[in-house]
MARVO-332665 format. One record per residue (C-alpha): residue in one letter; x, y, z. Coordinates in steps of 0.25 Angstrom, whole numbers, padded with zeros to 4 digits, always signed. Example, Ala and Ser with C-alpha at 12.3 -4.5 7.8 and 13.67 -1.06 7.14 Angstrom:
% residues 2
A+0049-0018+0031;S+0055-0004+0029;
% end
This chain:
% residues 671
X-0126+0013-0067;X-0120+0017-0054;X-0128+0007-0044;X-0135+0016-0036;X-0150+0015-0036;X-0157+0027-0043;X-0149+0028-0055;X-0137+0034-0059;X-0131+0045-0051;X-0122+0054-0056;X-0108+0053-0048;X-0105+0068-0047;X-0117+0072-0041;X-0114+0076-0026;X-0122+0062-0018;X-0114+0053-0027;X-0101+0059-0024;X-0106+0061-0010;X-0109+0045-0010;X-0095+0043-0015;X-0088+0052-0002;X-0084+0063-0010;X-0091+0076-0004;X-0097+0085-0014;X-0093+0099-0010;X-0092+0105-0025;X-0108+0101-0027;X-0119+0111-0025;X-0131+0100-0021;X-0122+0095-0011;X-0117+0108-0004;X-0132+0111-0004;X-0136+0098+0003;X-0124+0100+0012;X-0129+0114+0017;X-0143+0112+0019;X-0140+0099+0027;X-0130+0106+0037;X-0141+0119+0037;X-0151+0108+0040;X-0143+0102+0051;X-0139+0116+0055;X-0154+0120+0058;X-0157+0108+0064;X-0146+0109+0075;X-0148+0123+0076;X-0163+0121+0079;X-0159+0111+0091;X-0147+0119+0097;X-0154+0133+0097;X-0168+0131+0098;X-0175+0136+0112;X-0172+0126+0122;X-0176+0132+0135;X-0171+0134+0150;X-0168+0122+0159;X-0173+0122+0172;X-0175+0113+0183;X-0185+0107+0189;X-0186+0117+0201;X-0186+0129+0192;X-0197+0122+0185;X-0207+0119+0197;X-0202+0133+0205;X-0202+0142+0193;X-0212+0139+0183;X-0222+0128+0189;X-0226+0135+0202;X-0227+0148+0194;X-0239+0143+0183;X-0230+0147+0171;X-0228+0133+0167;X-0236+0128+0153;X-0233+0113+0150;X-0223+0104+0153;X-0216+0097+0139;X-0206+0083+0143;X-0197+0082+0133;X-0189+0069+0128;X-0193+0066+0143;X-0180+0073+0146;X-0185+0086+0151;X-0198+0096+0153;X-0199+0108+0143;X-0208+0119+0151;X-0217+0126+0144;X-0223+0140+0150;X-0237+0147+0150;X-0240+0156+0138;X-0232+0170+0141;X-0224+0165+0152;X-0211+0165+0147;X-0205+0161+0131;X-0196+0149+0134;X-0197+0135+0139;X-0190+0129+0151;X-0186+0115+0153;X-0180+0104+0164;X-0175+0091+0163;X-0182+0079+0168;X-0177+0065+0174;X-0188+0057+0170;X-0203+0060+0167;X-0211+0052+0177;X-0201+0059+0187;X-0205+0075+0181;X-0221+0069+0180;X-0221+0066+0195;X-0214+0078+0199;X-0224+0086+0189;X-0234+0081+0196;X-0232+0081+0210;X-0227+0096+0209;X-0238+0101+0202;X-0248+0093+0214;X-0239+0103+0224;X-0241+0115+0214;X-0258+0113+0213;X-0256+0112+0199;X-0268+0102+0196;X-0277+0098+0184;X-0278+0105+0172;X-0266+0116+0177;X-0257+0104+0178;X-0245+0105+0168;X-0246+0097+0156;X-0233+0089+0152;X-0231+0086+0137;X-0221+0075+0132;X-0214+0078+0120;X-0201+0074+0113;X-0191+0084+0104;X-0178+0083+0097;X-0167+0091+0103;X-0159+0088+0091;X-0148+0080+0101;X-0152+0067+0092;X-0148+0074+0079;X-0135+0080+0086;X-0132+0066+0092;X-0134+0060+0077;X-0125+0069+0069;X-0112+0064+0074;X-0116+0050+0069;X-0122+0056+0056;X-0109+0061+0054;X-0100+0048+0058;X-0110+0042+0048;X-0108+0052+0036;X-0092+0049+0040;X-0092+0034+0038;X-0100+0034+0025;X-0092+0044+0019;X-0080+0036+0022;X-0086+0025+0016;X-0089+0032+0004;X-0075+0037+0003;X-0067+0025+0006;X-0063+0012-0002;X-0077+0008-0004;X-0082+0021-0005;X-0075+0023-0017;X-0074+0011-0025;X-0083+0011-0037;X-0094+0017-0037;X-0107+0017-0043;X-0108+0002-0037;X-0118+0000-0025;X-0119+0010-0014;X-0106+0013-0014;X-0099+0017+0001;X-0101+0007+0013;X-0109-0001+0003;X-0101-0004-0007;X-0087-0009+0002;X-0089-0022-0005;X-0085-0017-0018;X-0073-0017-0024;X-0065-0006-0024;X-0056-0011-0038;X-0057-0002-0048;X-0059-0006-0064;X-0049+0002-0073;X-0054+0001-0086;X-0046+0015-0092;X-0032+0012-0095;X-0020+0014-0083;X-0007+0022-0088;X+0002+0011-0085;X+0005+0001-0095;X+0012-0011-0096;X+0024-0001-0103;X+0025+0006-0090;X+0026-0010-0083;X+0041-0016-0084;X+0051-0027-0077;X+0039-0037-0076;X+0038-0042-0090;X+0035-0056-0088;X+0023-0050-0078;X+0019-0041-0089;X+0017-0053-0099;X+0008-0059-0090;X+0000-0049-0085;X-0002-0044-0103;X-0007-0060-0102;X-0018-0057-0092;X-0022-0045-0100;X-0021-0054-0113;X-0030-0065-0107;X-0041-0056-0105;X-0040-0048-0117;X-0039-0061-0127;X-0043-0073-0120;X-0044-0082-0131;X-0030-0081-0135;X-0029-0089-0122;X-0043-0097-0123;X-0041-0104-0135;X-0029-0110-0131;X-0037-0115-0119;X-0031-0106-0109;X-0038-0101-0097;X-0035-0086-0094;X-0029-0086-0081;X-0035-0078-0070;X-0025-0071-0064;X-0011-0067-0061;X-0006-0061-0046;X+0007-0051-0047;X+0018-0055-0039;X+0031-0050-0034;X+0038-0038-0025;X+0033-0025-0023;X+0035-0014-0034;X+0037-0024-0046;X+0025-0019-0054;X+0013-0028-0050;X+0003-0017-0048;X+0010-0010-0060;X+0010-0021-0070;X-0008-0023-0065;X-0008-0006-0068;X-0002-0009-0081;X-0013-0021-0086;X-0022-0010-0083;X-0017-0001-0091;X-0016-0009-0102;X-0026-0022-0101;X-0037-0016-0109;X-0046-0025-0100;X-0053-0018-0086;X-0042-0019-0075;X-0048-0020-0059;X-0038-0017-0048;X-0040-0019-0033;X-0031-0020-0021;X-0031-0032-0012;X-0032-0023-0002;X-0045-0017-0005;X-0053-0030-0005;X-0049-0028+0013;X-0061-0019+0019;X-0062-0017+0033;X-0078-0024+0031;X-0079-0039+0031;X-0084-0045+0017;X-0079-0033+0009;X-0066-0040+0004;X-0075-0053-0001;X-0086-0044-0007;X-0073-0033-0015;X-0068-0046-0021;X-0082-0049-0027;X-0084-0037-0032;X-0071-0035-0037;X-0072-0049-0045;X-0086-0043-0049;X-0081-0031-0054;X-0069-0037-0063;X-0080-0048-0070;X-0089-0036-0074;X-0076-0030-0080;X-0070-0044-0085;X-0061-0046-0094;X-0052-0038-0085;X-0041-0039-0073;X-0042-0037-0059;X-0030-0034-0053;X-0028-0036-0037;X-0016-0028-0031;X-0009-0033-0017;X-0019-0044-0018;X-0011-0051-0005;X-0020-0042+0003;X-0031-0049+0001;X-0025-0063-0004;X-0018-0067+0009;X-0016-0080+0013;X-0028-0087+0020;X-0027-0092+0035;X-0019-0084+0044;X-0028-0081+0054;X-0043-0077+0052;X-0044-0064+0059;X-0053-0051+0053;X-0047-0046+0043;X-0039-0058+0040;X-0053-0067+0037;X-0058-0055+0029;X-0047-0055+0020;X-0048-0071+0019;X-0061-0068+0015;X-0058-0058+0004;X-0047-0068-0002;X-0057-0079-0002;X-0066-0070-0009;X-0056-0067-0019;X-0051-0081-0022;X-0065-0086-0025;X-0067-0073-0035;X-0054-0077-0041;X-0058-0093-0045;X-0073-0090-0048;X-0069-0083-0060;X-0070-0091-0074;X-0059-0089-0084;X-0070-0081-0092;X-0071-0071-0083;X-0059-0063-0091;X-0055-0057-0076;X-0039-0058-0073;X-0035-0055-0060;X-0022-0048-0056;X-0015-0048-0042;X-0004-0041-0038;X+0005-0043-0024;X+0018-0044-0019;X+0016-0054-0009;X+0012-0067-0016;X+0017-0076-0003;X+0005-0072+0005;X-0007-0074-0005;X-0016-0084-0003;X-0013-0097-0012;X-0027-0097-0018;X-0026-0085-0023;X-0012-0088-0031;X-0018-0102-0036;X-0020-0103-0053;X-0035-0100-0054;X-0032-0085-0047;X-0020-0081-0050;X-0015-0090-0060;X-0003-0083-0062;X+0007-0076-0052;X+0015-0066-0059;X+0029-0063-0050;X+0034-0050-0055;X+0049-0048-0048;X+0058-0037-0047;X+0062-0034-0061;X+0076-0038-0066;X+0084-0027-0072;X+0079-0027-0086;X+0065-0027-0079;X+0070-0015-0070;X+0077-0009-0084;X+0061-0008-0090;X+0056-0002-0078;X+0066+0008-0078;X+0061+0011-0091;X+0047+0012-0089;X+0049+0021-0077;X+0062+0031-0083;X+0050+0035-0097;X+0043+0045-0089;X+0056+0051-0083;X+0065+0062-0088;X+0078+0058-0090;X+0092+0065-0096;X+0092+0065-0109;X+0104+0056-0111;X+0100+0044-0102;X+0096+0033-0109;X+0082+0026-0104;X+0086+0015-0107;X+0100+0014-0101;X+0096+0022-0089;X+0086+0010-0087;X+0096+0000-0089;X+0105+0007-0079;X+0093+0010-0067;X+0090-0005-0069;X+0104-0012-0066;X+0105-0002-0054;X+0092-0006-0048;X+0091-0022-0045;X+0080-0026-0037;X+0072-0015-0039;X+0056-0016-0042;X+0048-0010-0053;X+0044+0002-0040;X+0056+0003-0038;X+0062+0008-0051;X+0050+0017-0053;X+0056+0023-0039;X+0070+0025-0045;X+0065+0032-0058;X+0056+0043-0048;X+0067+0045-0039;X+0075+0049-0049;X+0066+0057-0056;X+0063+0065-0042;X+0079+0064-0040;X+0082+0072-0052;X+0069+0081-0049;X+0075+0086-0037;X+0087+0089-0042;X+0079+0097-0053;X+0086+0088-0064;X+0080+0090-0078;X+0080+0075-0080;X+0083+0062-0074;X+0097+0056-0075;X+0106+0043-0071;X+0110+0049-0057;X+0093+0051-0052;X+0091+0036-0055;X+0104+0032-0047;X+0100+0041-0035;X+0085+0037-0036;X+0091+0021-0037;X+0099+0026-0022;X+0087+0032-0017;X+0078+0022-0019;X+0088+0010-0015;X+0095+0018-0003;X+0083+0027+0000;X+0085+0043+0002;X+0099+0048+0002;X+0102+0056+0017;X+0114+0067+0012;X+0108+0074+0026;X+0112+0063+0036;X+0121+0065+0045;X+0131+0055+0047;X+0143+0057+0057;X+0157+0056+0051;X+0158+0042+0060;X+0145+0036+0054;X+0149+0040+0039;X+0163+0033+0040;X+0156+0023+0045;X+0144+0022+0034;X+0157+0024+0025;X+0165+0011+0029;X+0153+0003+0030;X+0146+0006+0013;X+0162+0004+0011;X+0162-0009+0017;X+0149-0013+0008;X+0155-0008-0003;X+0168-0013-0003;X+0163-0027+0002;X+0153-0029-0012;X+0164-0023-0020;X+0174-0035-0017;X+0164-0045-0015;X+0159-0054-0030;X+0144-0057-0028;X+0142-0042-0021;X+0133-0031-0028;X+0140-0022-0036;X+0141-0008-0029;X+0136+0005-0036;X+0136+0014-0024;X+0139+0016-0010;X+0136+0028-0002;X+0137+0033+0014;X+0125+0043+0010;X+0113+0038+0019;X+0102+0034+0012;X+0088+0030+0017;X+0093+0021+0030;X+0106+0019+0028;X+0119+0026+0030;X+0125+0020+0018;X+0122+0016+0003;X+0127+0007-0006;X+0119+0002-0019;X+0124-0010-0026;X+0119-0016-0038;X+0115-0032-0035;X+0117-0041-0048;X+0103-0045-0053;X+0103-0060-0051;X+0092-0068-0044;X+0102-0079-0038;X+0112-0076-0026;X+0123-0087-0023;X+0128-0089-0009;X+0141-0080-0010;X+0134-0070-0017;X+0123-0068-0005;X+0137-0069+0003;X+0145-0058-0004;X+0132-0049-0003;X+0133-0051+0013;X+0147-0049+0013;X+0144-0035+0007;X+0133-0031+0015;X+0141-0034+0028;X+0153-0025+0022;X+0146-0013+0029;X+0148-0018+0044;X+0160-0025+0042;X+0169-0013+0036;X+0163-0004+0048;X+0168-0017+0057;X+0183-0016+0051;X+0185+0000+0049;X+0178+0005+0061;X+0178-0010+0071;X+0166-0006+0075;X+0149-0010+0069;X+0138-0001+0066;X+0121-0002+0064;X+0124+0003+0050;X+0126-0011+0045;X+0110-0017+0050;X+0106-0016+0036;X+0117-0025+0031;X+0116-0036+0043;X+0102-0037+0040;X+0104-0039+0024;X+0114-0050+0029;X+0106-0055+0038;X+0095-0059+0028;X+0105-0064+0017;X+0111-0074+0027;X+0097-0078+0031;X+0093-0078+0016;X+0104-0088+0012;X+0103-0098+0025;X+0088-0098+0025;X+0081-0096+0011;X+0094-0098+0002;X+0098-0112+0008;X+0114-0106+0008;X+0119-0112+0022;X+0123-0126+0022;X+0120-0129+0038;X+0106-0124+0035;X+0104-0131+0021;X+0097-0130+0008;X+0083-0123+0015;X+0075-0112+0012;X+0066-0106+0022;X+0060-0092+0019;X+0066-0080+0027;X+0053-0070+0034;X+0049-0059+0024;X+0050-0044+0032;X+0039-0043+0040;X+0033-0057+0041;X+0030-0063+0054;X+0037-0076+0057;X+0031-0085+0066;X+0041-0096+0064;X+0053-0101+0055;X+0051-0111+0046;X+0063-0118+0053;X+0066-0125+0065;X+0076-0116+0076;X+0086-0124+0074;X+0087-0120+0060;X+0084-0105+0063;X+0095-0107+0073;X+0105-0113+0061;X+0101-0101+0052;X+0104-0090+0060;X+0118-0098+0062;X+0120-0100+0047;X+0116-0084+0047;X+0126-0078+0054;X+0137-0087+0050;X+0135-0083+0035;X+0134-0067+0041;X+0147-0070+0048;X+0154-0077+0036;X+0150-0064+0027;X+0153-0054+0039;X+0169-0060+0039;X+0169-0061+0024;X+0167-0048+0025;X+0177-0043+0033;X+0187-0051+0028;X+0185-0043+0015;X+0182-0030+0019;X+0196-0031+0029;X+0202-0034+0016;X+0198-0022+0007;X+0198-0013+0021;X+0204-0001+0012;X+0195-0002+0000;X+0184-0001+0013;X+0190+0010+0017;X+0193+0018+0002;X+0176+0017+0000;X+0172+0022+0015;X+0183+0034+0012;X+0177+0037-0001;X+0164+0035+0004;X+0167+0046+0015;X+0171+0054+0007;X+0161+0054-0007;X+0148+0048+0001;X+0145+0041-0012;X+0153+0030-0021;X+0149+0023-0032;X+0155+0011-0041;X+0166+0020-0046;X+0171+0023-0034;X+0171+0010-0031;X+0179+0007-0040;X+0189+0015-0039;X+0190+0014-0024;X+0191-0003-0026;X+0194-0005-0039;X+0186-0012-0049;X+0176-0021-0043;X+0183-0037-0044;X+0172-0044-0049;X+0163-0041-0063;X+0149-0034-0060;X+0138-0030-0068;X+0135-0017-0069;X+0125-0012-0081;X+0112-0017-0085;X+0117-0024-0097;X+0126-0032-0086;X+0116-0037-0079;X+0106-0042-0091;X+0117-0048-0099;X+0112-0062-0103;X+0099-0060-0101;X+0095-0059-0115;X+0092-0044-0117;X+0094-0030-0111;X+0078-0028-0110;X+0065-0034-0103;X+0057-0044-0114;X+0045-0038-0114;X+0041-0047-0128;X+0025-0050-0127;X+0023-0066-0132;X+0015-0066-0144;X+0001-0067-0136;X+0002-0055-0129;X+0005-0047-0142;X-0007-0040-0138;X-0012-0043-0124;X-0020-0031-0121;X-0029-0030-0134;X-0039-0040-0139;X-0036-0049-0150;X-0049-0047-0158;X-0049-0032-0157;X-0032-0034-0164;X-0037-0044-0175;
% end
């Protein structure tokens, strides 16, 4: 049934889909009602506005004109605002009227001019007291009639409004349900399109497995766990990989956004999470996923203040929900965030979320299998090679997340669309890769002769400074074409390793300082152009001396550094030590900055051959490279098969164990 009293009713019909705020203009019934209510309204507004309302006069006229003349009939006090005078039979067809200030005051006067007049007894004038609608009342109540009709539509047409319906009164009413929605039809996106998290994959398939063979786990005596939170930076496939499980589950799949338990009522964060519990038992066995959870799982006690309290309160709600299920129950719960530091430690305890699945930036075999989910609906030149072409996009793109890569593969899809190409190649991947490492090229910006030579010198600096230094990033190219903020470009390819010794940090500031110290010996002078670098410098050395422990005055300790836009109260150190740090940090910068000069005075002509050429071609890569400084003096890795070597195969292990053969299908329906 739908919950509302008197039986079904059908949804098209125009009150139900009025109810909902859609406005029905397309039904016949509801133009009618429409048009006789406004004609009705018209009428009566009409009526009040045009009906015969007399001539004012005043008191003077009255007495001079009418009284003293014999013409007057009866006297009518209306609203005890003013005297409507009515005339003998014949005298004249309309009525005349004057205002009065009280009526105890008109009374008196009434009375003592008509003992001056002689007008006694039954010749007296009578005086009727009556009251009428001058339709001011129903002018004065449409205004709110119509803020009301406002409010109320906007509360059937917003979150609440449109949640589910066919449960309770819907609108204002029903602002304590939840607005989840229960997808039971299969998704489009499967665990196929899902790729560089396999090891999050094999969990999530578990989850799915516990709910559709439970006794595989029960009579080992196991407990099915009840839930697992995602985990890790944005753009690495959190959300994706919950879209996926719904896809292919098999089993009802409820998703909600933290943020939509948050309503500006108080109470109506607490009473969503029932219901949503609610909804997912009726459903059960199933999964509930809650994305961005950290809007609603904060950490208790920092400050208690509106908003603050009723998000406390919601969270509360939510963990109590969360431990009153039994293991029977069949209900797995799902979270997704990328800020895990500032969850609520209840909610993270085993008996919530027993499990926390950490998915990373894929490595490059991940980054290789997402390149090849993304390049199937793509049309590529014949003679390129999926596979390779994969391989290839995947050693040029450290770092990059699963969003990321989706990024690159459009770009250069709307790459080779604007140059009306008939299919994608090589040369749209490597200029979608600049696009979306660089930002947007500028060919139109005009840089005067001086500033270009100077842009020239200092790309040369960075370039020549990594090619001669051992634990510096290969370069690929360099470029005096601004692009995005910068004047100019250089992408390097950084080795995919996860430690970083003391001289490789070293050789990497080395290189980033190259830029401001060749402007320094060719021109003798400094230039803005160079903030970026210092910063990146900056934060290295701060790196090393504080979290890594690398400085020997400030010892083996690790304090963490502020994330970008945290408020910081206080350090965790004494001034003292602040003072030592900032010391230690300058010293290492000033070590780097001489190291630098000392090589870059050494090779001032190989400098000096890259910023000519760069003048000249705007754009080198590593061929000219090489042949401008010779073959680079130390043994890099340069293809994908480079940098996977050792690890035991070219490809991803995506191998299911033996009990997730068939995850998402029941056992007894197989047998």
């Amino acid at each position: 049934g739908s919950g509302k009293r008197g039986g079904k009713r059908d949804d098209s019909h125009w009150l139900s889909r009025f109810q909902k705020g859609d406005i029905p203009w397309d039904d016949k019934e509801f133009r009618m009602y429409f048009i006789w209510s406004l004609l009705s309204w018209a009428v009566i507004m009409f009526y009040f506005f045009f009906k015969n309302s007399g001539r004012e006069i005043t008191w003077k006229d009255f007495v001079n004109n009418y009284l003293s003349k014999g013409v007057v009939d009866r006297l009518e006090v209306v609203n005890k605002r003013f005297v409507r005078v009515t005339f003998t039979p014949g005298k004249t067809p309309q009525y005349v009227w004057f205002n009065i200030g009280s009526v105890d005051t008109f009374e008196r006067n009434l009375e003592t001019l008509q003992q001056e007049l002689g007008i006694e007894g039954e010749n007296r004038l009578p005086v009727v007291y009556i009251t009428e609608s001058d339709g001011s009342f129903l002018l004065s109540m449409f205004p709110t009639v119509l803020i009301i009709g406002f409010l109320l539509y906007t509360l059937r047409r917003g979150p609440a409004g449109m949640g589910r319906t066919g449960r309770g009164m819907g609108g204002l009413f029903s602002v304590g349900e939840t607005t989840a929605k229960v997808l039971k039809d299969e998704m489009d996106i499967k665990f196929k399109d899902v790729a560089g998290c396999e090891e999050a994959k094999l969990e999530i398939m578990e989850f799915v497995n516990f709910l559709k063979n439970p006794k595989q786990y029960q009579d080992l005596g196991a407990k099915i766990p009840k839930g697992a939170i995602l985990t890790g930076p944005p753009g690495t496939g959190k959300t994706l990989l919950a879209k996926a499980t719904a896809g292919e589950a098999n089993v009802p799949f409820i998703t909600v956004n933290g943020s939509e338990f948050l309503e500006m009522f108080v109470g109506v964060g607490p009473a969503r999470v029932r219901d949503l519990f609610s909804v997912a038992r009726k459903n059960a066995p199933c999964i509930l996923f809650i994305d961005e959870i950290d809007a609603v799982g904060r950490k208790r006690g920092r400050g208690n203040f509106g908003g603050q309290s009723e998000q406390e309160n919601t969270l509360n709600q939510l963990l109590v929900e969360m431990d009153g299920f039994n293991t029977t129950t069949n209900v797995v719960i799902l979270a997704g965030t990328n800020r895990p530091d500032i969850l609520d430690p209840a909610l993270l305890r085993p008996g919530r979320f027993d499990r926390q699945i950490f998915i990373g930036p894929p490595d490059i075999k991940g980054r290789a299998s997402i390149f090849k989910v993304h390049l199937r609906p793509l049309k590529l030149e014949v003679e390129l090679d999926k596979e390779k072409l994969a391989r290839k996009l995947a050693s040029l793109t450290p770092g990059f997340s699963g969003a990321d890569i989706a990024n690159v593969c459009n770009e250069a899809a709307l790459i080779a669309a604007r140059h009306l190409s008939d299919a994608i190649n090589q040369t749209h991947f490597e200029q979608a890769i600049e696009r979306v490492i660089g930002g947007l090229e500028k060919k139109t910006q005009v840089l005067q002769p001086e500033e270009k030579k100077t842009v020239a010198y200092h790309e040369a600096g960075h370039a020549v400074a990594g090619w001669f230094l051992e634990h510096a990033d290969p370069l690929l190219k360099v470029s005096i074409i601004p692009r995005g903020k910068g004047l100019g470009y250089a992408q390097y390819l950084p080795k995919e390793q996860y430690l970083y010794t003391k001289e490789q940090l070293l050789d990497r500031m080395c290189m980033t300082l190259g830029g401001r110290v060749s402007e320094e010996i060719f021109f003798g002078r400094i230039t803005t152009g160079a903030q970026d670098d210092l910063r990146k410098v900056t934060q290295s050395a701060y790196a090393q001396i504080v979290q890594f422990g690398m400085n020997e005055k400030v010892g083996q300790i690790s304090f963490d550094l502020p994330r970008q836009g945290d408020m910081v109260l206080e350090k965790p150190y004494s001034e003292a030590t602040a003072r030592l740090i900032d010391d230690e940090v300058r010293i290492l910068i000033n070590d780097a900055y001489r190291r630098t000069v000392a090589l870059l005075t050494e090779k001032k002509a190989e400098v000096e051959k890259v910023a000519l050429r760069l003048l000249e071609k705007e754009v080198l890569d590593k061929s000219d490279m090489v042949e401008l400084l010779g073959p680079r003096p130390f043994a890099e890795k340069s293809t994908y098969e480079d940098f996977v070597e050792g690890t035991g195969s070219l490809d991803e292990d995506t191998s299911l164990p033996e009990g997730l053969k068939d995850w998402n299908k029941d056992r007894e329906i197989i047998k």
